[in-house]
C-alpha atoms as one frame of an Amber mdcrd trajectory, in Angstrom:
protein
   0.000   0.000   0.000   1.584   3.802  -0.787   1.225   5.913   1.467   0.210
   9.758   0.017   0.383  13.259   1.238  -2.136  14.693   3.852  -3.453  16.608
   0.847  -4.278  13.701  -1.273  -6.190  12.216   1.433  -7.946  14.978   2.062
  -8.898  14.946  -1.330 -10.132  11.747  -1.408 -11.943  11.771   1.203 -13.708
  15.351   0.199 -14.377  13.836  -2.913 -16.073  11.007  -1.594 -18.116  13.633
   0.827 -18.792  15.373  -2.193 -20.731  13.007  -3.717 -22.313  12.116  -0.713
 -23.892  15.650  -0.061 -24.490  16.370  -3.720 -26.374  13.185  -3.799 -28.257
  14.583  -0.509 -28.746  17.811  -2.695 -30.058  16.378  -5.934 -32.832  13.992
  -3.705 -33.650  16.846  -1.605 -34.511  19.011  -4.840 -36.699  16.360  -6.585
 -38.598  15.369  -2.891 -39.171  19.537  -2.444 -40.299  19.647  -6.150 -42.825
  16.680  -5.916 -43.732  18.298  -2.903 -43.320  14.984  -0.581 -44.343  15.822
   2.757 -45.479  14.349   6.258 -46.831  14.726   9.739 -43.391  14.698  10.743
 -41.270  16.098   7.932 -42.889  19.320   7.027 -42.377  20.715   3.578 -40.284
  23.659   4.834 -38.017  21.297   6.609 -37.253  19.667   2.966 -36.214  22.751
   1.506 -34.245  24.530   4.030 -32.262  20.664   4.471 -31.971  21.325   0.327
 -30.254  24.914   0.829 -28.098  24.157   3.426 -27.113  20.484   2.410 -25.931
  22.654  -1.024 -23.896  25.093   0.609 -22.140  22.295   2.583 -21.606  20.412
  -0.102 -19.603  23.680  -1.937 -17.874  24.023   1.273 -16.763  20.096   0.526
 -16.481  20.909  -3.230 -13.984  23.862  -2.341 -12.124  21.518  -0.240 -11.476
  18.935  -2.902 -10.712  21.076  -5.849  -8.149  23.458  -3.036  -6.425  19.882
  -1.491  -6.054  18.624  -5.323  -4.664  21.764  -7.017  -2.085  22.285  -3.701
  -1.236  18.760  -3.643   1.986  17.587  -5.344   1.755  14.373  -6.186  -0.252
  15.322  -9.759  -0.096  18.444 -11.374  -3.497  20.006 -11.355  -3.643  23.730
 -12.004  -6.805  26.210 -10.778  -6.961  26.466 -14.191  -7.592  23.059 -14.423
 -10.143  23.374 -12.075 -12.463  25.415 -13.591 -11.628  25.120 -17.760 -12.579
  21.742 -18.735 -10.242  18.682 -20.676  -7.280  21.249 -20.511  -5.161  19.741
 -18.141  -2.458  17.215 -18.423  -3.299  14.892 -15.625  -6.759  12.640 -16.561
  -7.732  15.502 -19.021 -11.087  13.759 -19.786 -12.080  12.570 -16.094 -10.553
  16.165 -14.547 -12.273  17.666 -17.037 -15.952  16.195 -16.022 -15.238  17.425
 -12.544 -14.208  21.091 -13.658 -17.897  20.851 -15.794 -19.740  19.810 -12.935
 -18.348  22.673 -10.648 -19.081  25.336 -13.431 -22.525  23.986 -13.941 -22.475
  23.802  -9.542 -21.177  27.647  -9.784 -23.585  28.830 -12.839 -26.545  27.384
 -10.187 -24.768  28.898  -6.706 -24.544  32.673  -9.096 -28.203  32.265 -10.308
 -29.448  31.639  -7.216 -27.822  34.292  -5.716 -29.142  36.616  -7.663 -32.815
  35.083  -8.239 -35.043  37.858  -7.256 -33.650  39.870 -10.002 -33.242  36.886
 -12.709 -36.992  36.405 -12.058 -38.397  32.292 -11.668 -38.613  31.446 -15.231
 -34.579  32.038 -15.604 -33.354  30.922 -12.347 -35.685  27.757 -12.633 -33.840
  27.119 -16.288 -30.486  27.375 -15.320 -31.404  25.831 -11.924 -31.990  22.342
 -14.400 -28.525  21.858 -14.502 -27.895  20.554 -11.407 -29.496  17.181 -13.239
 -26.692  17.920 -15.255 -24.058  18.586 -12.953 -25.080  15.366 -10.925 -23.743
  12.981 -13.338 -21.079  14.712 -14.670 -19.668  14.741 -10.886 -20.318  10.819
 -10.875 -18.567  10.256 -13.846 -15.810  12.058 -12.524 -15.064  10.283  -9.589
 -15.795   7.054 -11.317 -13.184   8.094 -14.048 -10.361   9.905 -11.837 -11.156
   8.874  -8.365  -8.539   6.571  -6.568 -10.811   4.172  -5.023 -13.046   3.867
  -7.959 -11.929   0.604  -8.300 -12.273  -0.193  -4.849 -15.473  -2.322  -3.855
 -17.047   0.413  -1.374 -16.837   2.748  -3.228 -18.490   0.883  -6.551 -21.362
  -0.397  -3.959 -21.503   3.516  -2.443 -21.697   4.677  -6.290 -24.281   2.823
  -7.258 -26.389   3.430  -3.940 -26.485   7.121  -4.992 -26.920   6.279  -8.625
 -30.287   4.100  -7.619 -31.565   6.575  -5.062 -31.200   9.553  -7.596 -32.843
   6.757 -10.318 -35.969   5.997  -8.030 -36.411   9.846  -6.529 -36.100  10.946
 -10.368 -38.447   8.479 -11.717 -40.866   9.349  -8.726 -40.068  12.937  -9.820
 -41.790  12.115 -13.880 -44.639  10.141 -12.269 -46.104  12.453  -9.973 -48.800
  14.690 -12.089 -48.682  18.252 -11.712 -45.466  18.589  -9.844 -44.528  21.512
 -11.052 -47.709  23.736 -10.596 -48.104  24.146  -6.977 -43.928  25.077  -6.043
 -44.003  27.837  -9.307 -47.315  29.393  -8.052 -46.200  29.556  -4.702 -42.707
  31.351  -5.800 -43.903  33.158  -8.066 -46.684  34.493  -6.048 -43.943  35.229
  -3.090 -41.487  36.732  -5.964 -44.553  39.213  -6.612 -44.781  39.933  -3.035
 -40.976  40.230  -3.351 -40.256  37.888  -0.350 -37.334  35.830  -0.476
């Protein structure tokens, strides 16, 4: 076994944290969009879990691209972070990862700015964190060190099924779009946040 820098551990294991919580994210935003709710698990509670679990996961995100791009062991430039299939190390498997954290940072500017975008926009560019989703799973199943490893192929796949099953659920239930536009949009109108 070799043993690797602090850096490239922490790497790995904000990668792996990464997917985790953008996993969390992605089921979060299809349960809050179907509108799933219960005695116990209150609407609101869904979509404030959704906001926060997303800002964690950029705090993770952050983590993994800074521990990579510092670490020595590869050569991984910020510009390799953020322009895609330009680097030298894994060019097409970095490159997936720098595409999912644009597509991560188009949704984190849009949302930031929301009110003024208006719903219609935000809620357009706000589809590509399907996008971004996958992208980050390919990724990690293309440049991630324990890719290969059995955990992490059984860990993989858990979060590909659970996104599978919340996403079908998400194209069966009728209607679920009306009732979360017409309530923002109404509060957009109102111009609450």
């Amino acid at each position: 076994m070799t043993t690797g820098s602090p850096l490239w551990y922490l790497a790995r294991g904000t990668g792996v944290v990464s997917l985790a919580l953008l996993t969390a994210t992605v089921l979060l935003g299809l349960t809050s969009v179907t509108r799933w709710r219960s005695a116990r698990w209150p609407r609101f509670v869904t979509v404030s879990l959704h906001r926060n679990i997303s800002l964690l996961s950029v705090v993770f995100l952050v983590v993994h691209i800074g521990s990579s791009v510092l670490d020595t062991y590869t050569k991984i430039s910020l510009t390799d972070a953020f322009v895609p299939f330009v680097g030298s190390y894994r060019p097409f498997w970095l490159g997936l990862g720098a595409l999912a954290f644009d597509l991560i940072l188009a949704l984190i500017v849009t949302s930031l700015i929301r009110v003024r975008l208006g719903l219609r926009i935000w809620r357009s560019v706000h589809w590509l964190a399907y996008a971004a989703w996958p992208v980050a799973v390919l990724h990690g199943l293309g440049t991630g060190t324990d890719a290969s490893q059995r955990w992490m192929q059984l860990f993989t796949l858990t979060c590909i099924g659970l996104v599978g099953l919340a996403g079908l659920r998400r194209l069966v239930v009728e209607d679920a779009d009306d009732a979360p536009v017409v309530v923002l949009a109404a509060r957009e109108r109102a111009g609450v946040r």
